[in-house]
C-alpha positions as semicolon CSV with decimal commas, in nm:
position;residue;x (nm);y (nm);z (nm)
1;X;-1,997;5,793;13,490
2;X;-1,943;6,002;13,792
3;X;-1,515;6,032;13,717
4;X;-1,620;6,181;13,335
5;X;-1,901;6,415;13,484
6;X;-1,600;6,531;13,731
7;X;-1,371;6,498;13,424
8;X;-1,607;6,732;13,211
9;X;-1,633;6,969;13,512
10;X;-1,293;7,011;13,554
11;X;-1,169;7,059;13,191
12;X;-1,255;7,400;13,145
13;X;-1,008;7,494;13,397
14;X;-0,747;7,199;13,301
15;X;-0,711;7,429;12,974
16;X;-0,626;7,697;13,199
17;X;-0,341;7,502;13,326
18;X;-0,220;7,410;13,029
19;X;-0,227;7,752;12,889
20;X;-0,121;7,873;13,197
21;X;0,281;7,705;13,087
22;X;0,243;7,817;12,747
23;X;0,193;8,175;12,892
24;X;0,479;8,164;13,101
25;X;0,722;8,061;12,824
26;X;0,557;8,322;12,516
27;X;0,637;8,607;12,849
28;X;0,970;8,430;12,912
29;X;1,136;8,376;12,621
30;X;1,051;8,740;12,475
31;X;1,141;8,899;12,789
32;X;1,458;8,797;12,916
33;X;1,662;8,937;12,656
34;X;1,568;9,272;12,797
35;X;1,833;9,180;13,142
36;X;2,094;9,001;12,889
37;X;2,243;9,283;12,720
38;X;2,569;9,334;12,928
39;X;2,675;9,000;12,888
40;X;2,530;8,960;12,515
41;X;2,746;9,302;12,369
42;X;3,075;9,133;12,505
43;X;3,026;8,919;12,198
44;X;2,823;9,119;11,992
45;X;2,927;9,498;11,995
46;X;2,640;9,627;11,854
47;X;2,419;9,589;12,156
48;X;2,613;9,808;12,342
49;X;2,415;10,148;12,241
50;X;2,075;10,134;12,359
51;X;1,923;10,245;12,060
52;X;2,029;9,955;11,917
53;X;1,928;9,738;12,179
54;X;1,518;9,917;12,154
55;X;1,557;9,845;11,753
56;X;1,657;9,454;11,886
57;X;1,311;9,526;12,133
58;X;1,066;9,696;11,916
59;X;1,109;9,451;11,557
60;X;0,960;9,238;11,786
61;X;0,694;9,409;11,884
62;X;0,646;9,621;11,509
63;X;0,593;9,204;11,386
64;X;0,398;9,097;11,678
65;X;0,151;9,400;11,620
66;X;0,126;9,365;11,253
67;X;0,028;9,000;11,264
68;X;-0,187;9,003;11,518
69;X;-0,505;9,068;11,387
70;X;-0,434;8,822;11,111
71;X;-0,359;8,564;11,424
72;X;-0,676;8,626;11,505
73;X;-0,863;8,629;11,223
74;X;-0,710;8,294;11,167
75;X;-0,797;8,168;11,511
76;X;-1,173;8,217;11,427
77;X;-1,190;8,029;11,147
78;X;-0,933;7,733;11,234
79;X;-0,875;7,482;11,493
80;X;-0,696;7,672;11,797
81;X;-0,507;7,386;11,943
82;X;-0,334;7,276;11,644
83;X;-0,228;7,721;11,605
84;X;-0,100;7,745;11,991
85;X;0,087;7,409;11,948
86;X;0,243;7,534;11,638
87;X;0,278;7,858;11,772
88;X;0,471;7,740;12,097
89;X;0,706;7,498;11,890
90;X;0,819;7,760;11,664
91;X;0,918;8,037;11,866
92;X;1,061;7,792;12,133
93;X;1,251;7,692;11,812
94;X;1,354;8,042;11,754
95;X;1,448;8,117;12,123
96;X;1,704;7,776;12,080
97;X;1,868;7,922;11,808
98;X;1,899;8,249;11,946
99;X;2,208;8,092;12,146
100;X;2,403;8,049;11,823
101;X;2,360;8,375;11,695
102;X;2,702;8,578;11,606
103;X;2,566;8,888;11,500
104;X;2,292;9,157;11,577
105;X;2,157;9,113;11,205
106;X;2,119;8,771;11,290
107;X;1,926;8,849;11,626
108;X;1,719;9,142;11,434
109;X;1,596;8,865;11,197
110;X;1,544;8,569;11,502
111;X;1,338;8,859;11,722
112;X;1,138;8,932;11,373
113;X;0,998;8,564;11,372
114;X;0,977;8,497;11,685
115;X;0,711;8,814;11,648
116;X;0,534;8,644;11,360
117;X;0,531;8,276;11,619
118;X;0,415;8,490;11,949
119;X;0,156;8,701;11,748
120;X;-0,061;8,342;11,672
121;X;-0,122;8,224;12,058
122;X;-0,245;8,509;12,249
123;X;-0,589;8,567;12,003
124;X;-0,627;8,180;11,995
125;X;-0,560;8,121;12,359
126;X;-0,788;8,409;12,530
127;X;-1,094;8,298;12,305
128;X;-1,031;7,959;12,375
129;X;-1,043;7,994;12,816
130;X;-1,355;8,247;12,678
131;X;-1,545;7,982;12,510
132;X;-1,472;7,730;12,783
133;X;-1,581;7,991;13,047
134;X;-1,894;8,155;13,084
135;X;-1,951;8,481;13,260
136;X;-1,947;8,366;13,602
137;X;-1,575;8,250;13,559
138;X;-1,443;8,423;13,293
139;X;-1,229;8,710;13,471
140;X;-1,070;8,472;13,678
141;X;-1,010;8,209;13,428
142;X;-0,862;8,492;13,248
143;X;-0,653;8,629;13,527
144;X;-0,517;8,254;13,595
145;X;-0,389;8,205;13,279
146;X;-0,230;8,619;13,320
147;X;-0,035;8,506;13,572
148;X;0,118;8,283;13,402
149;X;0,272;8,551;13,194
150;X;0,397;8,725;13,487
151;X;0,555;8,479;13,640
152;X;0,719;8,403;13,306
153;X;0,821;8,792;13,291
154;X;0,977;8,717;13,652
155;X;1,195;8,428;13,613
156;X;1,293;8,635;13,232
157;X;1,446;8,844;13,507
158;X;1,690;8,542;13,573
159;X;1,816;8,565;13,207
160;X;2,095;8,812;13,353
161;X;2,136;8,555;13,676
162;X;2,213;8,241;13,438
163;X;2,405;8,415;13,147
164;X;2,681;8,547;13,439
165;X;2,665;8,201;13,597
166;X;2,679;7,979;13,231
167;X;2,632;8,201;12,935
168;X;2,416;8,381;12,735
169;X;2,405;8,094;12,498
170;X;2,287;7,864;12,762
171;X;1,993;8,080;12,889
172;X;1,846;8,088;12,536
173;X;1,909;7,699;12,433
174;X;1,782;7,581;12,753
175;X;1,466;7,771;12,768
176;X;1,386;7,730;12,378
177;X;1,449;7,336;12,457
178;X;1,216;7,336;12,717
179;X;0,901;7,493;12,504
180;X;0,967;7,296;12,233
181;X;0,906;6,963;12,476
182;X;0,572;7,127;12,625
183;X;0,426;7,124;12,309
184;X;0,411;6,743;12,339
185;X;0,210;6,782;12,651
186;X;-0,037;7,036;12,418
187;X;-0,074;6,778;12,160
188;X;-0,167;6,484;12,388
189;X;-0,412;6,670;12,610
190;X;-0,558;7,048;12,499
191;X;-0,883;7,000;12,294
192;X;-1,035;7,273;12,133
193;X;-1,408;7,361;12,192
194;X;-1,626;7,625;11,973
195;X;-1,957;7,729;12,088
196;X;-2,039;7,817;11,733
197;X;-2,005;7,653;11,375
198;X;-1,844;7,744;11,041
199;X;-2,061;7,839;10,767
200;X;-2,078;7,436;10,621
201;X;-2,307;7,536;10,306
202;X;-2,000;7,671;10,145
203;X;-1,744;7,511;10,078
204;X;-1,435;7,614;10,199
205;X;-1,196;7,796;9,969
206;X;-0,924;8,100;9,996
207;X;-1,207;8,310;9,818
208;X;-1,470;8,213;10,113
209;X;-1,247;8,269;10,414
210;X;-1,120;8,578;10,286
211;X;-1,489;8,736;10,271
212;X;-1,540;8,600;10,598
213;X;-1,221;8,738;10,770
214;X;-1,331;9,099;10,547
215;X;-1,678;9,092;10,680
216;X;-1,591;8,988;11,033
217;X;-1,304;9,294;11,041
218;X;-1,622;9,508;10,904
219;X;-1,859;9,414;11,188
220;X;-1,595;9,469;11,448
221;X;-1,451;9,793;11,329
222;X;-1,834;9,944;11,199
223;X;-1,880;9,897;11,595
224;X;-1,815;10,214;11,785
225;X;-1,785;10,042;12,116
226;X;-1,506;9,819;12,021
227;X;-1,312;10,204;11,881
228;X;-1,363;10,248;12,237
229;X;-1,226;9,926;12,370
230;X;-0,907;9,934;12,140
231;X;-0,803;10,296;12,259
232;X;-0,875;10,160;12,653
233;X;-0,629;9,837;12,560
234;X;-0,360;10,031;12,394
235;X;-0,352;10,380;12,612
236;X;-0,227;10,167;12,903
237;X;-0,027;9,911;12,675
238;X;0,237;10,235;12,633
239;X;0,333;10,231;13,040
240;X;0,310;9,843;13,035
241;X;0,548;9,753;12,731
242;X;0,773;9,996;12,850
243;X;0,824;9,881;13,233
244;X;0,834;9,522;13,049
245;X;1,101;9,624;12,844
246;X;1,285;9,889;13,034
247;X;1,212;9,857;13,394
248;X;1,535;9,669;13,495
249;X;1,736;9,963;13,302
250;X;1,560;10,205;13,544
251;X;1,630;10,032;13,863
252;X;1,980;10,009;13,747
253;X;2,030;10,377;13,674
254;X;1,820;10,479;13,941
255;X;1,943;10,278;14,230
256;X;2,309;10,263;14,088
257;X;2,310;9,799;14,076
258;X;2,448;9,562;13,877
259;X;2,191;9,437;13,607
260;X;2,242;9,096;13,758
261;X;2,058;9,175;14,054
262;X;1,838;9,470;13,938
263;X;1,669;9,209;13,668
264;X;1,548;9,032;13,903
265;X;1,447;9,271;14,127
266;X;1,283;9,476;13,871
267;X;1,058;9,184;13,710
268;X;1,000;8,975;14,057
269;X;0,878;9,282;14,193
270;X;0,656;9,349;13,908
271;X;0,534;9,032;13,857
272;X;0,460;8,970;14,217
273;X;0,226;9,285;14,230
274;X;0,088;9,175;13,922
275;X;0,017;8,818;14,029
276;X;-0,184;8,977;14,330
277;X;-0,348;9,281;14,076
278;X;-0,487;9,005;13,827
279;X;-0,656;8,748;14,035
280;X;-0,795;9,024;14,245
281;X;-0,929;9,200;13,960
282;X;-1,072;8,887;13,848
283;X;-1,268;8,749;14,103
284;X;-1,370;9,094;14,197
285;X;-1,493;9,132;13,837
286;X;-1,676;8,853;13,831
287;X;-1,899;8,903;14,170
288;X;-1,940;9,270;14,033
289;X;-2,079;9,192;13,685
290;X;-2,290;8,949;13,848
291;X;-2,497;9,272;14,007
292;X;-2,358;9,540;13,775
293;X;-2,282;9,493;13,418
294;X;-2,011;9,764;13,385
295;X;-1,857;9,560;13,747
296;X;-1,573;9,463;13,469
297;X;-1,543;9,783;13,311
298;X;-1,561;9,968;13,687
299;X;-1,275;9,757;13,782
300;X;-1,017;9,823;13,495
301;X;-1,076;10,164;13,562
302;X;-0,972;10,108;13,955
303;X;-0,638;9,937;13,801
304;X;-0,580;10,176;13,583
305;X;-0,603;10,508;13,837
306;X;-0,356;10,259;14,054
307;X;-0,106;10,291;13,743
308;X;-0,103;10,730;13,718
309;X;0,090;10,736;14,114
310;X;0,304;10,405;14,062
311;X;0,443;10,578;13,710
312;X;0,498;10,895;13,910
313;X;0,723;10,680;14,198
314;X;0,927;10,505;13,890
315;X;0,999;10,816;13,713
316;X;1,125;11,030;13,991
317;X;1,224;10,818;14,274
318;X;1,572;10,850;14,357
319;X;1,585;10,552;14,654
320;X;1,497;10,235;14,712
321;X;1,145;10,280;14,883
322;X;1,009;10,548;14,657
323;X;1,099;10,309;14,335
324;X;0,990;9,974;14,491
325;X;0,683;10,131;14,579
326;X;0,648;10,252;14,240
327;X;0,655;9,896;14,076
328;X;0,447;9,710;14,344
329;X;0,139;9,971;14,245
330;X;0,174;9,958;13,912
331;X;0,201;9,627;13,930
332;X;-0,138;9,548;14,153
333;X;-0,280;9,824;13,911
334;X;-0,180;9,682;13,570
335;X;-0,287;9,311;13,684
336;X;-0,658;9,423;13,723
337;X;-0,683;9,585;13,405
338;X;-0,526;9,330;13,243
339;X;-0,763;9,014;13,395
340;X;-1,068;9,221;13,188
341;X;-0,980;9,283;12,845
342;X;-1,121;8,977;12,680
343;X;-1,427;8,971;12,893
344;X;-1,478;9,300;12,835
345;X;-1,467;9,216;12,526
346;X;-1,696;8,954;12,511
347;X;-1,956;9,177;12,636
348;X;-1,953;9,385;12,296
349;X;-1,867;9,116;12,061
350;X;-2,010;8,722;11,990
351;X;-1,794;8,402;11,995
352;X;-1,711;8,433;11,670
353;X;-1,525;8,709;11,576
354;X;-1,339;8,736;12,002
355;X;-1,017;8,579;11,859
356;X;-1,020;8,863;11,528
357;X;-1,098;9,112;11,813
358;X;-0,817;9,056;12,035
359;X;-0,600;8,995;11,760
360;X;-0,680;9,384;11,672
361;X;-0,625;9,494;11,994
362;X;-0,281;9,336;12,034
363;X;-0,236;9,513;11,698
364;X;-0,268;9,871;11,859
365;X;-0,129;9,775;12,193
366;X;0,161;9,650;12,110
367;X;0,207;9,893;11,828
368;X;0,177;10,183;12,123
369;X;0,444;9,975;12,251
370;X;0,672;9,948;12,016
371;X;0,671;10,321;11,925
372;X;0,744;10,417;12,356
373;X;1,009;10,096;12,356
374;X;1,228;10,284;12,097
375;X;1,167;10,634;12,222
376;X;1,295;10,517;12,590
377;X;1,585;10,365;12,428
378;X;1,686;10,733;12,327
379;X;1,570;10,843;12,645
380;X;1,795;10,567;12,814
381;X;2,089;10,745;12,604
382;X;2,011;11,124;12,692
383;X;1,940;11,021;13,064
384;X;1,616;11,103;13,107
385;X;1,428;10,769;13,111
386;X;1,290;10,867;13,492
387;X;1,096;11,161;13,332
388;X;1,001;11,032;13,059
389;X;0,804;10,720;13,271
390;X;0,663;10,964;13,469
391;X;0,514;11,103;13,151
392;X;0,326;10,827;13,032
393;X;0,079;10,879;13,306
394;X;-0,120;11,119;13,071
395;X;-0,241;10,848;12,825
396;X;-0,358;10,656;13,087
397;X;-0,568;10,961;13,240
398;X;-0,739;10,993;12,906
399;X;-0,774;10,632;12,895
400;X;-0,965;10,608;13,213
401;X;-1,189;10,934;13,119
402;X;-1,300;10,768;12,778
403;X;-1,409;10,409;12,945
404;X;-1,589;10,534;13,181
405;X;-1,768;10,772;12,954
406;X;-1,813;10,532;12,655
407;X;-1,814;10,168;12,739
408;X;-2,231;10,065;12,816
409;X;-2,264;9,676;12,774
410;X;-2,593;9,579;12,732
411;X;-2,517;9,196;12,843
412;X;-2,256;8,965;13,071
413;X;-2,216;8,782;12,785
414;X;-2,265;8,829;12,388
415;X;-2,375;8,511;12,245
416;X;-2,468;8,663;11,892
């Protein structure tokens, strides 16, 4: 009796864990195409302009946006462990096949599913640690599973390392091979859990869920606070997609290395920072809400003024120190904003429309991302990336002004 109390203590953060893989492969497999492209235009000549390379960037993202709130709409009304392990297989699936492609239409179309895949787990995950966590651990449950991303967006920094040691090919069968094992693992051992029920008088047909997902969307968007929260997400998502997708272009221009070694550089740096930035902000978040209910919202703000300097450093550092200083703040500052989202969210919306929320969010994030991940690819080509970096600094400023003025929560925790 005592090893299942211990058991049922546990679990909540066993999830973590295994969500904490899954995050590392969805960052992973997306993001080390962004070091691959020298070695990956030597057989496919279209990747040498960098335009082309940001359209090979943002279909991804355009697909990933688009879907997302239908992820999540999805992820309220279905069993999330059967949509992460399907999510998981397929664009592991995707990332296996990559390695055969011959073309950059073939990419273009691989990167477009592996969008639709990606776009289902993130939603489903982050309500899922938020339904298994209550307030007192739900930053830092959060942040846990974040760094699991990061560290996935680090070793993606190795794509360069193993394509000039093996081959492009390799790096993309190896790693797709991988995720499509670890959904075995999912299967066997992640349970879902919802804190609140289905509506069981009706039955359920495509008529009923529809006017459920319709009236859900309604209740979120008729909400003025969550306006608020999807400008805060996706201000800041423009700075992070684009040192995510074109940070190991900049330390290559800037500090005149070989792509082999600036990918790595570029994301372990990042990452690093970011691993420190997230569980900070977490547990800090946590004590602070405990006292204070805007503690969260106070401390995405902190991580967010850390961001307006660090872009600064990236954008016009010409050396080594100015640069690597750059990416360790913006990394420490991204990682505490990002540990807060979803429980900031959770403060302004109930159980059971978190999932259609975040999947909304994504959609305007990512979007902001997309849009900034094509415009640096020009910039990339008229040589002004540094500049333009340094530039992005002003959405975050407004960001920061508009959270601290708007966002009031009311409660830790919504529960209806």
């Amino acid at each position: 009796m005592n090893v299942s109390n211990n058991t049922r203590k546990a679990y909540p953060w066993i999830v973590v864990g295994l969500l904490w893989m899954v995050a590392l492969l969805n960052y992973l497999d997306r993001q080390m195409l962004s070091t691959m492209q020298p070695y990956m235009k030597i057989s496919i000549e279209e990747l040498d302009s960098a335009v082309n390379f940001g359209r090979l960037m943002a279909i991804f993202l355009w697909i990933y946006a688009l879907l997302s709130p239908v992820s999540g709409i999805i992820a309220d009304r279905m069993n999330r462990k059967w949509l992460i392990v399907g999510s998981l297989f397929v664009w592991s699936g995707v990332t296996m096949t990559m390695g055969y492609a011959s073309s950059f239409n073939q990419l273009y179309v691989l990167r477009a599913i592996m969008g639709v895949s990606e776009a289902a787990y993130i939603p489903a995950a982050l309500s899922l640690i938020a339904d298994y966590h209550e307030s007192k651990t739900r930053s830092l449950a959060v942040a846990l599973h974040t760094t699991g991303f990061y560290l996935g967006q680090a070793l993606g920094g190795f794509g360069a390392t193993v394509s000039a040691t093996m081959s492009w090919q390799f790096t993309f069968h190896s790693f797709g091979l991988a995720g499509m094992l670890y959904s075995i693992v999912l299967i066997l051992f992640l349970r879902e859990k919802k804190v609140y029920g289905t509506d069981s008088a009706q039955k359920s047909t495509l008529k009923v869920e529809f006017s459920q997902a319709i009236k859900g969307a309604g209740m979120l968007l008729g909400n003025i606070a969550f306006w608020v929260i999807l400008f805060y997400f996706s201000a800041p998502s423009v700075p992070g997609w684009a040192t995510k997708s074109w940070l190991p272009t900049l330390f290559s221009n800037t500090l005149n290395m070989p792509m082999e070694n600036a990918g790595p550089l570029a994301t372990i740096v990042l990452a690093a920072a970011s691993f420190i930035g997230v569980l900070t902000g977490g547990t800090l978040s946590d004590k602070w809400v405990q006292s204070n209910l805007r503690g969260r919202i106070y401390t995405g703000a902190i991580g967010l003024l850390l961001t307006i300097p660090a872009l600064f450093l990236l954008g016009f550092g010409a050396t080594v120190a100015p640069v690597l200083a750059g990416a360790v703040c913006f990394g420490l500052g991204f990682g505490m904003f990002d540990a807060n989202n979803m429980p900031i969210l959770c403060q302004f919306v109930s159980p059971r429309y978190r999932a259609t929320g975040y999947g909304f969010m994504n959609m305007v994030g990512v979007s902001a991302g997309a849009f900034v991940t094509k415009v640096l690819g020009q910039s990339v080509d008229a040589g002004h990336l540094g500049r333009d970096f340094a530039l992005l600094s002003l959405v975050v400023v407004v960001a920061v002004i508009l959270q601290l003025t708007v966002l009031k929560p009311k409660t830790a925790n919504m529960t209806a």
